[in-house]
ChimeraX commands (.cxc) that place a marker at each C-alpha (Angstrom):
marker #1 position -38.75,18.04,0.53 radius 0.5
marker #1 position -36.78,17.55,3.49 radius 0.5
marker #1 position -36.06,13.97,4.67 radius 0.5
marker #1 position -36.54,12.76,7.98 radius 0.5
marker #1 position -33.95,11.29,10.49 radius 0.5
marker #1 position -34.41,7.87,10.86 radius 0.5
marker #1 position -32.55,5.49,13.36 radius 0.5
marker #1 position -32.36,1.59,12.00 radius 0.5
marker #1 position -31.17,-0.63,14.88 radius 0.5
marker #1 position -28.85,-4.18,14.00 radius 0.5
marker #1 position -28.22,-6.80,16.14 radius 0.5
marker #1 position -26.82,-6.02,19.78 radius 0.5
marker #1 position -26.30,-2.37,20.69 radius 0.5
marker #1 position -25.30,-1.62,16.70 radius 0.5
marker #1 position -27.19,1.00,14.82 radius 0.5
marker #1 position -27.38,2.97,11.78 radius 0.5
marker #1 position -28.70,6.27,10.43 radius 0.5
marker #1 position -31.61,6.60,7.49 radius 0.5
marker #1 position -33.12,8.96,6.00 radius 0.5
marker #1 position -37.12,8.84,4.96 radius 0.5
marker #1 position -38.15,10.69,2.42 radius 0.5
marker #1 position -41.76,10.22,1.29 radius 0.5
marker #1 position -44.63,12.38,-1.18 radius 0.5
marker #1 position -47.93,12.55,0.00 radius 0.5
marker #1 position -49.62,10.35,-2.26 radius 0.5
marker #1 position -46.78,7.36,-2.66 radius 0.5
marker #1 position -47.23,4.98,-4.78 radius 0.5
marker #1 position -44.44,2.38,-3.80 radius 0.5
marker #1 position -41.49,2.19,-1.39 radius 0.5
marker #1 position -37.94,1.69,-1.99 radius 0.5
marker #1 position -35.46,0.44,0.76 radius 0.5
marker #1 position -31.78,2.35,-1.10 radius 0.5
marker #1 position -28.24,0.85,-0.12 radius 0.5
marker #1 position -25.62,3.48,-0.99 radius 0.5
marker #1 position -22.24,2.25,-2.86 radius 0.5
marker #1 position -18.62,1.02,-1.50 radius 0.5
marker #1 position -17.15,4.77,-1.61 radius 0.5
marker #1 position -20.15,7.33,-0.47 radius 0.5
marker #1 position -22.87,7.07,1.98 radius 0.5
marker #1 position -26.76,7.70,2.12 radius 0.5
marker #1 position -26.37,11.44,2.39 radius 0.5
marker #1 position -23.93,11.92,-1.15 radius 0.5
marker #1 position -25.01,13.88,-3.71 radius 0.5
marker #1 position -25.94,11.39,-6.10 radius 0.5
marker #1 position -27.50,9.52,-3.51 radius 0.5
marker #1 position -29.68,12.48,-2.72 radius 0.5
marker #1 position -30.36,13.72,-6.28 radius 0.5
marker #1 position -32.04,10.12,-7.14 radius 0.5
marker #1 position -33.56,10.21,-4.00 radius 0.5
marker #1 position -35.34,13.68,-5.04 radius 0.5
marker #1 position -35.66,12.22,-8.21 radius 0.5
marker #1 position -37.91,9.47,-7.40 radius 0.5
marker #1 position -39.85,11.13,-4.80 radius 0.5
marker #1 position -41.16,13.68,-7.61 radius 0.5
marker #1 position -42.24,10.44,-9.51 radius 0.5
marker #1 position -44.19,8.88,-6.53 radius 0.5
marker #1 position -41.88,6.57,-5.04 radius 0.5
marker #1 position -40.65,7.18,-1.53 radius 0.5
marker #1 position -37.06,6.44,-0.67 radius 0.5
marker #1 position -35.36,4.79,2.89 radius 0.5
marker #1 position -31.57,5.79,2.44 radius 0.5
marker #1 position -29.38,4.34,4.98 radius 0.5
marker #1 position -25.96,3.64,5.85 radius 0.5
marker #1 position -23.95,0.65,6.30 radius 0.5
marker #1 position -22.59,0.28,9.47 radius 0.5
marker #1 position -18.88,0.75,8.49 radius 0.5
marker #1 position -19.87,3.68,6.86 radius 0.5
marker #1 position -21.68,5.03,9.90 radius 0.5
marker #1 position -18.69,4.83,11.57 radius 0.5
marker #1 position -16.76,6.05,9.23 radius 0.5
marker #1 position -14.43,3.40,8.43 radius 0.5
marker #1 position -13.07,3.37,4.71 radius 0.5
marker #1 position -13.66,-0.79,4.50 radius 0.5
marker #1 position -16.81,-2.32,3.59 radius 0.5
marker #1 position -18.24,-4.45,6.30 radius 0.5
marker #1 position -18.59,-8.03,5.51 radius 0.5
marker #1 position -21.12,-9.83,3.61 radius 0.5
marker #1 position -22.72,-11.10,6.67 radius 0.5
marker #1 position -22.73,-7.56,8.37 radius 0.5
marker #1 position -24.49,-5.85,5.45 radius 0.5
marker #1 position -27.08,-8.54,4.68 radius 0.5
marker #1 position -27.98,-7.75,8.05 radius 0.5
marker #1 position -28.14,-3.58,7.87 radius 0.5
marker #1 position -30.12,-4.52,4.48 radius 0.5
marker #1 position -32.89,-6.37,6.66 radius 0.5
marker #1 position -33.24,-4.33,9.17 radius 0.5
marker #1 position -33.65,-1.69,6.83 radius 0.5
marker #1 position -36.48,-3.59,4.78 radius 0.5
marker #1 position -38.06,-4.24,8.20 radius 0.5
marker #1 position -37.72,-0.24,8.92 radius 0.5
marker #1 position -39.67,0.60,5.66 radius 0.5
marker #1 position -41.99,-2.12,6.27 radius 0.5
marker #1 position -42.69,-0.18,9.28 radius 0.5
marker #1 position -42.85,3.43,8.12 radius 0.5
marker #1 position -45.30,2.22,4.98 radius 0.5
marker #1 position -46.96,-1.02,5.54 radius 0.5
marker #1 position -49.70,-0.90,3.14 radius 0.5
marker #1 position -47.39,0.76,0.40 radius 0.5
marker #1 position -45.95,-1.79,-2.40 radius 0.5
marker #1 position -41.87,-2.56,-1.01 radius 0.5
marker #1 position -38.93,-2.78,-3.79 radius 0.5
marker #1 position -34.72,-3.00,-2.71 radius 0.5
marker #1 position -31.47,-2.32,-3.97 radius 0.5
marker #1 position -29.23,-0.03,-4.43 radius 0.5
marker #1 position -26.20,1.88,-6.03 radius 0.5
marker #1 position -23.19,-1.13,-6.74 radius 0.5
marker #1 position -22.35,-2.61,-3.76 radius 0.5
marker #1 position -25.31,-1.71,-1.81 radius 0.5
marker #1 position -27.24,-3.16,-4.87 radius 0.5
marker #1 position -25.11,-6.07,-4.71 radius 0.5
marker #1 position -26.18,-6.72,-0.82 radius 0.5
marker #1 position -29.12,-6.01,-1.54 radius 0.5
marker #1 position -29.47,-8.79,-3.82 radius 0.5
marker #1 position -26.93,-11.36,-2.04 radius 0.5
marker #1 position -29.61,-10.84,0.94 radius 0.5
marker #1 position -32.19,-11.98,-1.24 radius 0.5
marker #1 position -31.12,-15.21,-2.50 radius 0.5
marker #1 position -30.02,-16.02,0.50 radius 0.5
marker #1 position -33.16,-15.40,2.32 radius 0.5
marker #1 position -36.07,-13.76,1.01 radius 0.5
marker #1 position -36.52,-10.15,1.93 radius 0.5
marker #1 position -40.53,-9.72,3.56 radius 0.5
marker #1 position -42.98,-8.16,1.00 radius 0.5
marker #1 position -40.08,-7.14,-1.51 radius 0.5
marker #1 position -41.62,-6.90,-4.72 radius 0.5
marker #1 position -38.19,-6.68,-6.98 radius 0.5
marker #1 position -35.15,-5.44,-6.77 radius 0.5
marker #1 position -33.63,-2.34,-8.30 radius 0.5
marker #1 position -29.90,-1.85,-9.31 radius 0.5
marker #1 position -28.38,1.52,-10.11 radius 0.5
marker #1 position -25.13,0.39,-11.44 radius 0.5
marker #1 position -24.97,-3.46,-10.80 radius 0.5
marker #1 position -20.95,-4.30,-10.32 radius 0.5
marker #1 position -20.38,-7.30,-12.04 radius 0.5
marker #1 position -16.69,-7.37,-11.27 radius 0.5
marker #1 position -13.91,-4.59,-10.64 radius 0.5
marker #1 position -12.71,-2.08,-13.09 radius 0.5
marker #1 position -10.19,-3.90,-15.12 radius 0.5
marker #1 position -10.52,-7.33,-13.96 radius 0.5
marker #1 position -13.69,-9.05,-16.11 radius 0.5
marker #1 position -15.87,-11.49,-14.97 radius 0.5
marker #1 position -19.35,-12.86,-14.07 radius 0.5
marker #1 position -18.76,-14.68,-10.65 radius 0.5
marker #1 position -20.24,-11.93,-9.07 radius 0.5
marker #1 position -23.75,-12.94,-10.22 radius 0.5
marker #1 position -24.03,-16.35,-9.64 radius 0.5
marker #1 position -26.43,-15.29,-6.29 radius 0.5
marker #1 position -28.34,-14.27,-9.12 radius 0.5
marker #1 position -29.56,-17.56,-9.53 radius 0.5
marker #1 position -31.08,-17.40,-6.37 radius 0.5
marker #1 position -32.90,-14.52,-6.86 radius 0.5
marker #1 position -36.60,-15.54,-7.49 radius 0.5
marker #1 position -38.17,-11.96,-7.74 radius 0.5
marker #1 position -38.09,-9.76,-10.60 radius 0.5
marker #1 position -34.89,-7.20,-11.12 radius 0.5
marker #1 position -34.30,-3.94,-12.82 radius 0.5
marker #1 position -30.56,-3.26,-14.02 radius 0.5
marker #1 position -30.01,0.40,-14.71 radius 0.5
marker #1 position -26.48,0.19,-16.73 radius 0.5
marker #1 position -24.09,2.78,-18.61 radius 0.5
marker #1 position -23.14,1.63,-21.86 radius 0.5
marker #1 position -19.13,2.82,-20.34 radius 0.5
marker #1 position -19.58,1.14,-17.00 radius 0.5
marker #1 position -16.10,0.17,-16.78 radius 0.5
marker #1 position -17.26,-2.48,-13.70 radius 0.5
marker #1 position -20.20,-3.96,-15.91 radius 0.5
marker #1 position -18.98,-4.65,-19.48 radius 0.5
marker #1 position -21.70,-5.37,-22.00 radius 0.5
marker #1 position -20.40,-8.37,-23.65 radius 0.5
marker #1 position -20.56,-9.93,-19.45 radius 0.5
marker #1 position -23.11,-7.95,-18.33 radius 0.5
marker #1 position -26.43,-8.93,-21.26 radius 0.5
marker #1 position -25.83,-12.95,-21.29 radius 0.5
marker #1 position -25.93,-12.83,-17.11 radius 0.5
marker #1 position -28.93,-10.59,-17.87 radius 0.5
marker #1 position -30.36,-12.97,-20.73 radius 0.5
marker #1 position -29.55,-16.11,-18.23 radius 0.5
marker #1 position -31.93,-14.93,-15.65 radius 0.5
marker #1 position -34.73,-14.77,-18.50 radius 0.5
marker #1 position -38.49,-12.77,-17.35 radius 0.5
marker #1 position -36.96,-12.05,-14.05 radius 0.5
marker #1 position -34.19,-9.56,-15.24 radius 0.5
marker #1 position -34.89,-6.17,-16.95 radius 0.5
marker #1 position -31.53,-4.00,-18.62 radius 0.5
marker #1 position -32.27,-0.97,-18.90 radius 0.5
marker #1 position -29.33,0.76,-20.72 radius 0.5
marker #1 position -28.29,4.88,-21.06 radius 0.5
marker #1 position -25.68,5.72,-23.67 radius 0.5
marker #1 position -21.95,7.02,-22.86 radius 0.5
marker #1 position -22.90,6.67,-18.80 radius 0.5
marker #1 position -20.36,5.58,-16.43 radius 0.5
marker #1 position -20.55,3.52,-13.17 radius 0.5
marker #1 position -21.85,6.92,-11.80 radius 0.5
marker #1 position -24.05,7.66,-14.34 radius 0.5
marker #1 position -21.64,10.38,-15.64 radius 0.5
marker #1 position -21.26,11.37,-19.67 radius 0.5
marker #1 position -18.62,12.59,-21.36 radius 0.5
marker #1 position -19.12,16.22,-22.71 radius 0.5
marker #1 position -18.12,15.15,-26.26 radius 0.5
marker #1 position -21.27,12.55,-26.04 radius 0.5
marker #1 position -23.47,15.62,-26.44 radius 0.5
marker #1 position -25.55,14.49,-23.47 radius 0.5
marker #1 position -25.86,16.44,-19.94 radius 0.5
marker #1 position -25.99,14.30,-17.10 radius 0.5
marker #1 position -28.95,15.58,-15.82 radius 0.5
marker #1 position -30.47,14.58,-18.76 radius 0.5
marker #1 position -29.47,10.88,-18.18 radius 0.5
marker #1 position -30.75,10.63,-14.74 radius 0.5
marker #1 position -33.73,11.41,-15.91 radius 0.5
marker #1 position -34.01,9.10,-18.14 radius 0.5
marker #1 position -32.67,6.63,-15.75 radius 0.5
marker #1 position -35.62,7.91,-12.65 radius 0.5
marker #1 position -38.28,7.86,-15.61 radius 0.5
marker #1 position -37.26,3.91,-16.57 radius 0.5
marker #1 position -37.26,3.43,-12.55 radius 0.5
marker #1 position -41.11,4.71,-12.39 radius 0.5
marker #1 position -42.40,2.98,-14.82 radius 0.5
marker #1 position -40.70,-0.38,-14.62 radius 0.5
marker #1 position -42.04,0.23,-10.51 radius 0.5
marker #1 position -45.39,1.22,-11.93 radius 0.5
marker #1 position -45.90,-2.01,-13.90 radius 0.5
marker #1 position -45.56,-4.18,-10.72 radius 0.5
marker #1 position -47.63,-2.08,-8.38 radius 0.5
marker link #1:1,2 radius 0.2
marker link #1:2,3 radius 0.2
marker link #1:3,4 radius 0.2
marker link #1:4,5 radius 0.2
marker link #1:5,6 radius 0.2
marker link #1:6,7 radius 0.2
marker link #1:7,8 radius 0.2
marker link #1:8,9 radius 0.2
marker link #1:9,10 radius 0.2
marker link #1:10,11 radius 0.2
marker link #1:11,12 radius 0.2
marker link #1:12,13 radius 0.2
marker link #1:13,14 radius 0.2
marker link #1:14,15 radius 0.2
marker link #1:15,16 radius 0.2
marker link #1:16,17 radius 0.2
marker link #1:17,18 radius 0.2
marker link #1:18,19 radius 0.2
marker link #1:19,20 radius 0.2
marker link #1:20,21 radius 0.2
marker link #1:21,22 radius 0.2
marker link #1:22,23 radius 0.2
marker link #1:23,24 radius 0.2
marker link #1:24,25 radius 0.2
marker link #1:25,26 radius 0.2
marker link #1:26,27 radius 0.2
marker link #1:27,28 radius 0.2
marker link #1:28,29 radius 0.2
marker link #1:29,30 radius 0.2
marker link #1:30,31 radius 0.2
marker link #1:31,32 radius 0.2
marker link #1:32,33 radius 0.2
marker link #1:33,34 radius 0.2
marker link #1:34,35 radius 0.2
marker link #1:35,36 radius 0.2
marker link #1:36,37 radius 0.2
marker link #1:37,38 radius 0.2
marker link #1:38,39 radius 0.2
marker link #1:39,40 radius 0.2
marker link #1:40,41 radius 0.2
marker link #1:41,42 radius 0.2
marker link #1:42,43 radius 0.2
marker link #1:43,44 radius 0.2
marker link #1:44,45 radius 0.2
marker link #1:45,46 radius 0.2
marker link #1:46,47 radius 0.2
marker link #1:47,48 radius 0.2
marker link #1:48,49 radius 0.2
marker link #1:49,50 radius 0.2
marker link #1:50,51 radius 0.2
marker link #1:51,52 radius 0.2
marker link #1:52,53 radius 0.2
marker link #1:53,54 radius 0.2
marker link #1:54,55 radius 0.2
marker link #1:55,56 radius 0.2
marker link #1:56,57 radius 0.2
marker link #1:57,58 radius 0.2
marker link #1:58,59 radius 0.2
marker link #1:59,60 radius 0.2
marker link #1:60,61 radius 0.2
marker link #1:61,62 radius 0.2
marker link #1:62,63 radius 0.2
marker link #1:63,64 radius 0.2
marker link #1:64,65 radius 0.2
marker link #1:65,66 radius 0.2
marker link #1:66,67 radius 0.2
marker link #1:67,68 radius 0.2
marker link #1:68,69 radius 0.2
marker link #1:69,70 radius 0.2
marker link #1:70,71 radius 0.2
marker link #1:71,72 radius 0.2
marker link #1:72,73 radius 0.2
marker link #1:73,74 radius 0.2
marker link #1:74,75 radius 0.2
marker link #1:75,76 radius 0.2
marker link #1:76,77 radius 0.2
marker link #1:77,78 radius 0.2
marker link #1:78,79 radius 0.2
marker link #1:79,80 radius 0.2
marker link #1:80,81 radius 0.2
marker link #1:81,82 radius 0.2
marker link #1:82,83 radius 0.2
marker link #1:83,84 radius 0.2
marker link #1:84,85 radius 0.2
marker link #1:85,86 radius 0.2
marker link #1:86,87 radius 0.2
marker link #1:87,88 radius 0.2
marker link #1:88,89 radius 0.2
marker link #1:89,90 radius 0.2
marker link #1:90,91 radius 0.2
marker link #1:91,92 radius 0.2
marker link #1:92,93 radius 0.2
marker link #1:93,94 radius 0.2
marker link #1:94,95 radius 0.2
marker link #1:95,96 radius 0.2
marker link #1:96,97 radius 0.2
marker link #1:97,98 radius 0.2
marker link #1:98,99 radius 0.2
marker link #1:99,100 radius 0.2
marker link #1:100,101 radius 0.2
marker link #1:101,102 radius 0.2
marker link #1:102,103 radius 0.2
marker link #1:103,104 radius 0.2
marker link #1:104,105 radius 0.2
marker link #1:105,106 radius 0.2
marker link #1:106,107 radius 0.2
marker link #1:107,108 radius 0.2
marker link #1:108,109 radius 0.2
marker link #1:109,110 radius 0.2
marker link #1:110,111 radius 0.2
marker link #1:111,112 radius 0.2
marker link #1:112,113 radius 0.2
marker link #1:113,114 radius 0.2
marker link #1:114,115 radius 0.2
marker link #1:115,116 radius 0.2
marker link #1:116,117 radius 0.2
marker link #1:117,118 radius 0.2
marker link #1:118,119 radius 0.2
marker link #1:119,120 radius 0.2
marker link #1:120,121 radius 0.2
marker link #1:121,122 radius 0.2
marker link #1:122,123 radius 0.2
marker link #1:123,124 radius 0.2
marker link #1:124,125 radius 0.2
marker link #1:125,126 radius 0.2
marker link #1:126,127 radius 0.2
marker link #1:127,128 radius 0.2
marker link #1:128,129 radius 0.2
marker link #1:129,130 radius 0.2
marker link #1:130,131 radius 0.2
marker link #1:131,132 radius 0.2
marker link #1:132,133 radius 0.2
marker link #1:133,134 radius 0.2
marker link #1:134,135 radius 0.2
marker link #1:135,136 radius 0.2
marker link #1:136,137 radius 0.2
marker link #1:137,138 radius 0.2
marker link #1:138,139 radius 0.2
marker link #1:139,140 radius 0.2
marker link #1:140,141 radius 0.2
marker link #1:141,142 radius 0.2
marker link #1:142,143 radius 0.2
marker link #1:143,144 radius 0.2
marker link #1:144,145 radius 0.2
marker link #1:145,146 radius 0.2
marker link #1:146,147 radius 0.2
marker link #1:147,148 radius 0.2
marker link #1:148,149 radius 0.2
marker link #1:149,150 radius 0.2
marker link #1:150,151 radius 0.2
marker link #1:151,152 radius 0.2
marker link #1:152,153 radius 0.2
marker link #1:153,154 radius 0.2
marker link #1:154,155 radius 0.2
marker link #1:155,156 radius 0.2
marker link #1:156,157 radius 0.2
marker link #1:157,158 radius 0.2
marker link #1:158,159 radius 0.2
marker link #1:159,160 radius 0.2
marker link #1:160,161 radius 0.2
marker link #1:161,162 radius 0.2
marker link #1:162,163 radius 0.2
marker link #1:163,164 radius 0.2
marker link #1:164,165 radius 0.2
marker link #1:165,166 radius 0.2
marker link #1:166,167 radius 0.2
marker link #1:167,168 radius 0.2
marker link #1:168,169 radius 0.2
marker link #1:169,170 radius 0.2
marker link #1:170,171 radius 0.2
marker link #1:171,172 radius 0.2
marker link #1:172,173 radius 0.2
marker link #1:173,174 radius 0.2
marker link #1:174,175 radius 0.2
marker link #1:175,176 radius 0.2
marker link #1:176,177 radius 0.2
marker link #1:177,178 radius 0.2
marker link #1:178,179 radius 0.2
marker link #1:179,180 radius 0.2
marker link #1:180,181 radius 0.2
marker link #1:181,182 radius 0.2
marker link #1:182,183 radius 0.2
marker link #1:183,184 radius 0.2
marker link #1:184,185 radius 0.2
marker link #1:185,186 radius 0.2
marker link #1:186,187 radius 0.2
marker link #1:187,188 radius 0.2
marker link #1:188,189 radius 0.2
marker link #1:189,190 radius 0.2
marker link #1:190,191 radius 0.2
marker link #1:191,192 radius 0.2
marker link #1:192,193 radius 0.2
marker link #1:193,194 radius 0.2
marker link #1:194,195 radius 0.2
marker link #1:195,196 radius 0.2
marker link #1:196,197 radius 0.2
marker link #1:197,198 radius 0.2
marker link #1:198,199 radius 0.2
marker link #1:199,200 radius 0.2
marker link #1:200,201 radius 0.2
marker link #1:201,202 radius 0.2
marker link #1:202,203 radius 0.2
marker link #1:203,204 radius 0.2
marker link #1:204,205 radius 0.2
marker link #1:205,206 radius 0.2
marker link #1:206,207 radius 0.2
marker link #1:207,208 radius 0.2
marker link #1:208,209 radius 0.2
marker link #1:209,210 radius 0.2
marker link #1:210,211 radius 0.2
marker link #1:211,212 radius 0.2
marker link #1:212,213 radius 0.2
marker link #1:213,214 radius 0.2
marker link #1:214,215 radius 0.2
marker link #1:215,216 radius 0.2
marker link #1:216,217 radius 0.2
marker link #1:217,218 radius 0.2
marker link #1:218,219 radius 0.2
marker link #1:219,220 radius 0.2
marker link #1:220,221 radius 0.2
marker link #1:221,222 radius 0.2
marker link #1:222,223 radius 0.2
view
């Protein structure tokens, strides 16, 4: 399928591309921030994109505004809390009678989710994390999860088992903490990306499908 050109306008004259990509018989929406590094349109973006639309689940992409201009900094908190509910309000929109989940690859994930305890996002069933990043590569720690707290809805982490900005021994007690609202999902030998090493005997393919198929059916029980 081909995904339609969307325009998603911020405060002022400030706007932002999306991309809408939806099967005929959808059974949910979700509203997906791209990462820190890549926008809507990357690869990986698009592949879970495709991925989810062949499971029922339509997709809103969308950009950042720093990305859309093609800066190489993040915007600020403040910015992107704002591109994440305008996009929410977009898909709201496009599908208002279809069932509305968030999130998003790392740091859009992390917007995503710093939106939500801030303010709650209209109709947003849960939210959905493809690679949640609990801190940077190298430098350990939970502080980035203490929004988490705030977060009253239920959440789905999607983790590799070598996510090198997520380790395991930080990443299941901040899970455990948030009890029957959190879900971790893990995939074996992954990366940040979702990547596997050749010697793991695992394709990647093969794990993002696994990782689309725990998507569906972790969307499916809340629909």
């Amino acid at each position: 399928m081909t995904p339609k050109q969307i325009t998603i306008a911020l405060d002022g004259d400030a706007k932002v591309s999306g991309l809408w990509l939806a099967p005929p018989e959808a059974k949910a929406v979700y509203v997906f921030a791209h990462g820190a590094g890549a926008g809507m349109a990357h690869k990986s973006m698009t592949a879970i994109a495709n991925g989810l639309v062949e499971r029922g689940i339509a997709t809103l992409r969308y950009n950042f505004l720093y990305m859309e201009r093609g800066s190489g900094r993040p915007d600020s908190p403040a910015l992107a809390h704002q591109a994440v509910r305008a996009a929410v309000a977009k898909a709201n929109e496009l599908a208002p009678r279809l069932p509305l989940f968030a999130g998003g690859k790392s740091f859009g994930g992390r917007m995503t989710s710093q939106a939500q305890g801030l303010d709650p996002l209209p109709s947003v069933r849960g939210l959905i994390f493809f690679g949640f990043p609990l801190h940077p590569a190298g430098k350990p720690g939970n502080e980035r999860a203490k929004h988490l707290d705030d977060v009253a809805i239920p959440m789905l982490f999607l983790q590799g088992t070598n996510d090198a900005l997520a380790t395991l021994d930080l990443l299941k007690p901040v899970v455990k903490h948030l009890a029957k609202r959190a879900t971790l999902a893990l995939f074996d030998h992954a990366d940040h990306s979702f990547l596997v090493p050749a010697k793991s005997g695992r394709k990647d393919p093969e794990v993002l499908a696994e990782i689309l198929d725990a998507t569906a059916e972790w969307v499916a029980e809340r629909v």
